[in-house]
C-alpha positions as CSV (number, residue, x, y, z in Angstrom):
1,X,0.0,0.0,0.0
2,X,1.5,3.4,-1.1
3,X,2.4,6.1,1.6
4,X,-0.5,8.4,2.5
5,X,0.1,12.2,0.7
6,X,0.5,14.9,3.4
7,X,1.5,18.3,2.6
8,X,2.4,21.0,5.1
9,X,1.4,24.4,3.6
10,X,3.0,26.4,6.1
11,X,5.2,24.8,8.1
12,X,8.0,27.7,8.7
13,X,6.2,29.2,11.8
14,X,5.8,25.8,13.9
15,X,9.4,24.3,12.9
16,X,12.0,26.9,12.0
17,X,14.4,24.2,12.4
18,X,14.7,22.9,15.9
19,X,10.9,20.9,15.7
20,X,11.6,18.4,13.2
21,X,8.9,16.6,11.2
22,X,10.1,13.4,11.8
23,X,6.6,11.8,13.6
24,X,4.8,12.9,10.8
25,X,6.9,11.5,7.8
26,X,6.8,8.3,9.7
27,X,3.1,8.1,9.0
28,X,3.2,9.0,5.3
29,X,4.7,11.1,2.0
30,X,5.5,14.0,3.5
31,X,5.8,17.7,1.5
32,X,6.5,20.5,3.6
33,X,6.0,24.3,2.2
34,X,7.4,26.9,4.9
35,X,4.5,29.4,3.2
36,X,1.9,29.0,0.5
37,X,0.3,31.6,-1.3
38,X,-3.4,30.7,-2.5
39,X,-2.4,30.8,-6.0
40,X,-0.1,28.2,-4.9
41,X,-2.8,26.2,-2.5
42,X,-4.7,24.1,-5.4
43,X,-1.4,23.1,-7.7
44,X,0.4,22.0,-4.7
45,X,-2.4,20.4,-2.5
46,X,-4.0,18.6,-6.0
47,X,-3.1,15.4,-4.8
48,X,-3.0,15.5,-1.0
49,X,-5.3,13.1,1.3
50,X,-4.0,15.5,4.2
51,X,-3.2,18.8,4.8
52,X,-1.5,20.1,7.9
53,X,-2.4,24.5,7.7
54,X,-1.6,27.3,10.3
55,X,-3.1,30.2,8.8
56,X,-3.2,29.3,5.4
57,X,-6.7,30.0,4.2
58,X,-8.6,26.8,2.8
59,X,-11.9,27.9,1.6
60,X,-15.2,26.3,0.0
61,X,-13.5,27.2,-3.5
62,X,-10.1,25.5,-2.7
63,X,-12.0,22.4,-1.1
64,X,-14.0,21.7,-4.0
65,X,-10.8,21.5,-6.2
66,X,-8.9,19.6,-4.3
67,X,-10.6,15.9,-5.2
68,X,-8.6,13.9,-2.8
69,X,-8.5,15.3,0.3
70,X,-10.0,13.5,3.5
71,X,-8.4,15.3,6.3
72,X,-7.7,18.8,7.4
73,X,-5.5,19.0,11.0
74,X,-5.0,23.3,12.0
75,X,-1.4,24.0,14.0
76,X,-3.2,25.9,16.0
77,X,-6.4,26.5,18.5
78,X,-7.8,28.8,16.3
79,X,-9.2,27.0,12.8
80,X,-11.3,30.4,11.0
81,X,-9.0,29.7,8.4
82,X,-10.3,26.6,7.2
83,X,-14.2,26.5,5.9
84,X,-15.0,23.9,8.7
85,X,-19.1,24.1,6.9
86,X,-17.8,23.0,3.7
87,X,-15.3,20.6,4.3
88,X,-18.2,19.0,6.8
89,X,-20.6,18.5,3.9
90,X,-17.5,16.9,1.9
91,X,-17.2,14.4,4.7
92,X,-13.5,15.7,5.6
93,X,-12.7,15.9,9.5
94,X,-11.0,19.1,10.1
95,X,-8.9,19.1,13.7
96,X,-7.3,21.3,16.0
97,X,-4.6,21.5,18.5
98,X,-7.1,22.6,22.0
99,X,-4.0,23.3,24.2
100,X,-0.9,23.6,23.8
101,X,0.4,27.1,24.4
102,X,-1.4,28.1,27.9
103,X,1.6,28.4,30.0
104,X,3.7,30.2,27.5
105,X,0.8,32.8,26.7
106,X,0.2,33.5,30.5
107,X,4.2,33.9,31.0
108,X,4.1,36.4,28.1
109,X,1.5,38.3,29.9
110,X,3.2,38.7,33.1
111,X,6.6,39.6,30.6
112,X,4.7,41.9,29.5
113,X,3.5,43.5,33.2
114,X,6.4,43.0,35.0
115,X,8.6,44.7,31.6
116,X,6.2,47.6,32.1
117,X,6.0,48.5,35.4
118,X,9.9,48.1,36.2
119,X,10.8,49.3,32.8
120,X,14.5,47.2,33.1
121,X,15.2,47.4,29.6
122,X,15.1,51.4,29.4
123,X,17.0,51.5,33.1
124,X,19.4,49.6,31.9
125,X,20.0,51.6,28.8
126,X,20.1,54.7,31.0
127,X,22.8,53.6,33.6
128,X,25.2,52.3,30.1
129,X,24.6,55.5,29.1
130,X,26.1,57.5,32.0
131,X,22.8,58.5,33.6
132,X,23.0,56.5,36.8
133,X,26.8,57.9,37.0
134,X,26.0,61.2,37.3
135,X,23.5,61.3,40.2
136,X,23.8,62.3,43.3
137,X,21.8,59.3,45.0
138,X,22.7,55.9,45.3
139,X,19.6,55.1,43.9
140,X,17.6,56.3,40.3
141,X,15.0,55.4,38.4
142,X,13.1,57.6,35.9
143,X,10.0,55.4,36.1
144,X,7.1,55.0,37.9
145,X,7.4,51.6,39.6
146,X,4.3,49.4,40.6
147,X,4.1,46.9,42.7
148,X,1.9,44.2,41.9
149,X,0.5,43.2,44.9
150,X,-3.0,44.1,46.1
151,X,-3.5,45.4,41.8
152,X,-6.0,44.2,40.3
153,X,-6.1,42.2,37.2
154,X,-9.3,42.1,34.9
155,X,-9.1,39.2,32.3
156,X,-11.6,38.8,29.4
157,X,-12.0,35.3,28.5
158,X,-11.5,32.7,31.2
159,X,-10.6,29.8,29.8
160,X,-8.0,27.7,29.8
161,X,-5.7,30.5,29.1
162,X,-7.0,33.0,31.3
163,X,-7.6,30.9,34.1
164,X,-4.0,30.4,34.0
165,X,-2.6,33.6,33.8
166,X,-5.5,34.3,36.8
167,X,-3.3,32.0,38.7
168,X,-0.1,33.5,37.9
169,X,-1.8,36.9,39.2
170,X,-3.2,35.1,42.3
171,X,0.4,33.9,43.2
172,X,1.4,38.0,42.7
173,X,-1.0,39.1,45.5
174,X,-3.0,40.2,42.6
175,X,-6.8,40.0,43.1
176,X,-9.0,39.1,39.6
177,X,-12.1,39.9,38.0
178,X,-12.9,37.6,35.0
179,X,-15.8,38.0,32.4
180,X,-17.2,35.2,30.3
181,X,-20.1,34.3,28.4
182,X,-19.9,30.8,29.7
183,X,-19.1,30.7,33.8
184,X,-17.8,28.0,34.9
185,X,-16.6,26.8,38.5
186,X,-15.1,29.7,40.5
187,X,-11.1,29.0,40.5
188,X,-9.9,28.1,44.1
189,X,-8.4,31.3,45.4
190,X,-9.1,34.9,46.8
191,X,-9.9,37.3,45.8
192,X,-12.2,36.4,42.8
193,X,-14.9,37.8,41.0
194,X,-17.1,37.4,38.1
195,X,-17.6,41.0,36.4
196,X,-19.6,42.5,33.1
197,X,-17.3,43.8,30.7
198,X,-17.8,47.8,31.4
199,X,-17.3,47.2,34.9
200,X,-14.3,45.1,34.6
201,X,-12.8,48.0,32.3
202,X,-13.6,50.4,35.3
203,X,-12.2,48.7,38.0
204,X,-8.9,46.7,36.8
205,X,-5.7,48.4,37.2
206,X,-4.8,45.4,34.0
207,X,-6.8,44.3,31.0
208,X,-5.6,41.1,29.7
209,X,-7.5,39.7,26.7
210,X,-8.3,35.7,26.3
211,X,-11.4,35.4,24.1
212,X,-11.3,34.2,20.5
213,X,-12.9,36.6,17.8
214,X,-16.9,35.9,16.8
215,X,-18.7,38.2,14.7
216,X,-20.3,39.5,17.5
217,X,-17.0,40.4,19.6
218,X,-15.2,41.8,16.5
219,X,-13.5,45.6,17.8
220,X,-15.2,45.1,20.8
221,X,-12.6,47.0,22.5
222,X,-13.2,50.3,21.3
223,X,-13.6,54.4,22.1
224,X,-16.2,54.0,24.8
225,X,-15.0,51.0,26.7
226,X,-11.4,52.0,27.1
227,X,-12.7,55.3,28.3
228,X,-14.3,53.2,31.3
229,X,-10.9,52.3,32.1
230,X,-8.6,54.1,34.9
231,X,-5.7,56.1,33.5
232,X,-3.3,54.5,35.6
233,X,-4.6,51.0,33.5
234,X,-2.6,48.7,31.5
235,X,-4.6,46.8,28.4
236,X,-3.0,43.7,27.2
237,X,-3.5,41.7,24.3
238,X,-2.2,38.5,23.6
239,X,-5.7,37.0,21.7
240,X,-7.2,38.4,18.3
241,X,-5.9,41.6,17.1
242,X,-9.3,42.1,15.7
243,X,-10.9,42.3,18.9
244,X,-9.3,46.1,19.1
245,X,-10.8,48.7,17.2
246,X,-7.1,50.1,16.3
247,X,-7.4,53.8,15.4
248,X,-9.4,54.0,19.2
249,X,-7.0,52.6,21.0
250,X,-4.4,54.4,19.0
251,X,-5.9,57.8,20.2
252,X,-7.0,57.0,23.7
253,X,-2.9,56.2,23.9
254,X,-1.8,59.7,22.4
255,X,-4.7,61.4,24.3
256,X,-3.2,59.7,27.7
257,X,-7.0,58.2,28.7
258,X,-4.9,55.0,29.8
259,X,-1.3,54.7,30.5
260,X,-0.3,51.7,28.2
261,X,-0.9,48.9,26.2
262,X,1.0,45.6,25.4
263,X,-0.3,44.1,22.0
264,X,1.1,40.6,20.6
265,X,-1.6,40.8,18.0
266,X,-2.8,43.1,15.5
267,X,-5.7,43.4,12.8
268,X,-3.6,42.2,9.9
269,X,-0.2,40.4,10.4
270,X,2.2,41.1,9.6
271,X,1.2,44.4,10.4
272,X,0.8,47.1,7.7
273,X,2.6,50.1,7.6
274,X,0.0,52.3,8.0
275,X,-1.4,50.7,10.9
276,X,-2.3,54.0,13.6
277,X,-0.7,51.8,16.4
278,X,2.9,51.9,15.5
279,X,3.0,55.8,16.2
280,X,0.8,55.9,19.4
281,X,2.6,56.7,22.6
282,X,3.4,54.5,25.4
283,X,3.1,51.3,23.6
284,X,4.8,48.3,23.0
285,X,4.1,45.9,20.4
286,X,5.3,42.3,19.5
287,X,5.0,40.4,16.8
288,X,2.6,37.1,17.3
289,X,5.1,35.3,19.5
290,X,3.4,34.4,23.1
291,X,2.1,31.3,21.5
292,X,6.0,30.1,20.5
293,X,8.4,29.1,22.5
294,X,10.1,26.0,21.5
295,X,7.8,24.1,24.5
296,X,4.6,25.4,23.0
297,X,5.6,24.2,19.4
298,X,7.2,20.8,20.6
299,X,3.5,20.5,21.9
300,X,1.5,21.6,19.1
301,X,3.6,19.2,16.7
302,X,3.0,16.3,19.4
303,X,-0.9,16.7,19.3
304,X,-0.5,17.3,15.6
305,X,1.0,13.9,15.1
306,X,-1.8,12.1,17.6
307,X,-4.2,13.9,15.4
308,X,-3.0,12.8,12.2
309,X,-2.5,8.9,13.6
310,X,-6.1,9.0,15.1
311,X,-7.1,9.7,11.8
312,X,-5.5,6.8,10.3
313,X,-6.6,4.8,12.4
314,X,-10.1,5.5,11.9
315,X,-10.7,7.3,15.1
316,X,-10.5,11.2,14.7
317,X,-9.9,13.0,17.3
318,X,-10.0,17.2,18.5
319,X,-12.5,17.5,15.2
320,X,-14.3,20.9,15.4
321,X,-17.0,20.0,12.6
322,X,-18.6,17.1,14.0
323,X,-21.5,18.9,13.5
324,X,-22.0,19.5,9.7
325,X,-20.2,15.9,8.7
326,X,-21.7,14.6,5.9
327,X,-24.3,17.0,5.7
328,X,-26.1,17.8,2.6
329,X,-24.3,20.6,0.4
């Protein structure tokens, strides 16, 4: 029996060279593309029974012309990249990765806190640069610097992500207010709350952001909310760029309304030049990376490989479009 076609479409992200394929071209003929264009998705997916995407966008027109394909598995959480409806009514299983980057997304967040309210980085800079030298004091700093403790720490989204980084806060002396549309059991510490969304704005001294993006949700984060916020308040985002209405946050920055923002995500990525956030003040952006340390990846390609032999085997497993298998087109 001949090996099973796989082909990675964009593989560059998840193994840059120190997360091998190897697992994977155990179970079949592998091709690996480090990026695919979709010009390039039907000609080099023709004759693939598999496809292993990140953010590659595999649509109802790309499904229907690729004859061959009976399984879709997404290197990530997040699979609005693949038309889970349409590949349903074909039959084809399309799977995720649930978990795999939680404590690595978390630790960014309090990277992101602590960089912010010591400000090392800049400190640093300004005792090489002769500042610290030429005081009078034995100690300097040109920063405001907040303590953590008794903070509190407003986090939209708790899942398994933000019940995490709620954790991490907890073990700071933080207390946390969480808002969801789905509550689940109250996490095992104090002080906890559950909070609506304006009011979590108003009272948290940080915003950290954990929902995925729905068409409901989309820029949700926007002129009026942020304007409920303290100025003293930090808003973090480590989620869905498009949860942020950009040019609003870009001014409430400028305007001073709130103090800061850390942003891992933005609208379009890689950002565009002309995106209003990369000249508002007191801001610090990075690109896409909480999700990617090497122990996150290592993960991700682990579950993608059980997902890929469940298939095989004739049991699929983390499949997001149970629902609409088989249904009529």
């Amino acid at each position: 029996m001949s090996a099973i076609p796989i082909v990675v479409t964009d593989g560059f992200t998840l193994n840059p060279g120190d997360n091998p394929w190897a697992q994977i071209e155990e179970l079949g003929a592998l091709t690996v593309y480090e990026r695919t264009s979709a010009a390039e998705l039907v000609p080099r997916c023709r004759g693939a029974e598999v496809l292993i995407v990140n953010k590659t966008p595999v649509n109802r027109d790309c499904l229907l012309r690729l004859p061959r394909l009976r399984f879709i598995t997404v290197t990530a959480t997040g699979f609005d990249c693949v038309d889970i409806e349409a590949a349903g009514r074909r039959g084809i299983p399309v799977a995720n990765v649930p978990t795999y980057g939680t404590d690595s997304v978390a630790q960014y967040v309090f990277a992101a806190i602590l960089h912010v309210w010591h400000n090392i980085a800049d400190h640093d800079r300004w005792v090489k640069n002769g500042e610290w030298g030429r005081q009078p004091d034995w100690s300097f700093w040109k920063t405001p610097l907040i303590e953590l403790r008794g903070k509190i720490l407003g986090i939209v989204g708790f899942g398994r992500i933000g019940r995490r980084v709620g954790e991490l806060a907890h073990a700071f002396g933080m207390g946390v207010m969480a808002c969801d549309t789905l509550r689940r059991s109250e996490p095992g510490y104090s002080p906890f709350s559950w909070a609506g969304l304006e009011e979590l704005f108003a009272m948290s001294d940080v915003v950290s952001i954990h929902c995925p993006l729905t068409a409901e949700n989309r820029e949700f984060i926007n002129r009026s909310l942020i304007g409920r916020m303290k100025p003293t308040a930090l808003l973090i985002n480590a989620s869905r760029g498009q949860l942020v209405h950009e040019q609003d946050l870009a001014e409430a920055l400028n305007l001073g309304i709130i103090s800061g923002a850390v942003l891992d995500v933005v609208s379009e990525e890689p950002i565009r030049p002309d995106n209003p956030l990369l000249t508002a003040r007191n801001l610090l952006l990075t690109p896409h990376l909480a999700w990617a340390t090497r122990e996150a990846r290592q993960r991700l390609m682990g579950t993608t490989v059980e997902n890929l032999r469940a298939f095989l085997e004739g049991r699929p497993r983390n499949v997001v479009n149970r629902h609409c298998l088989g249904t009529a087109a």
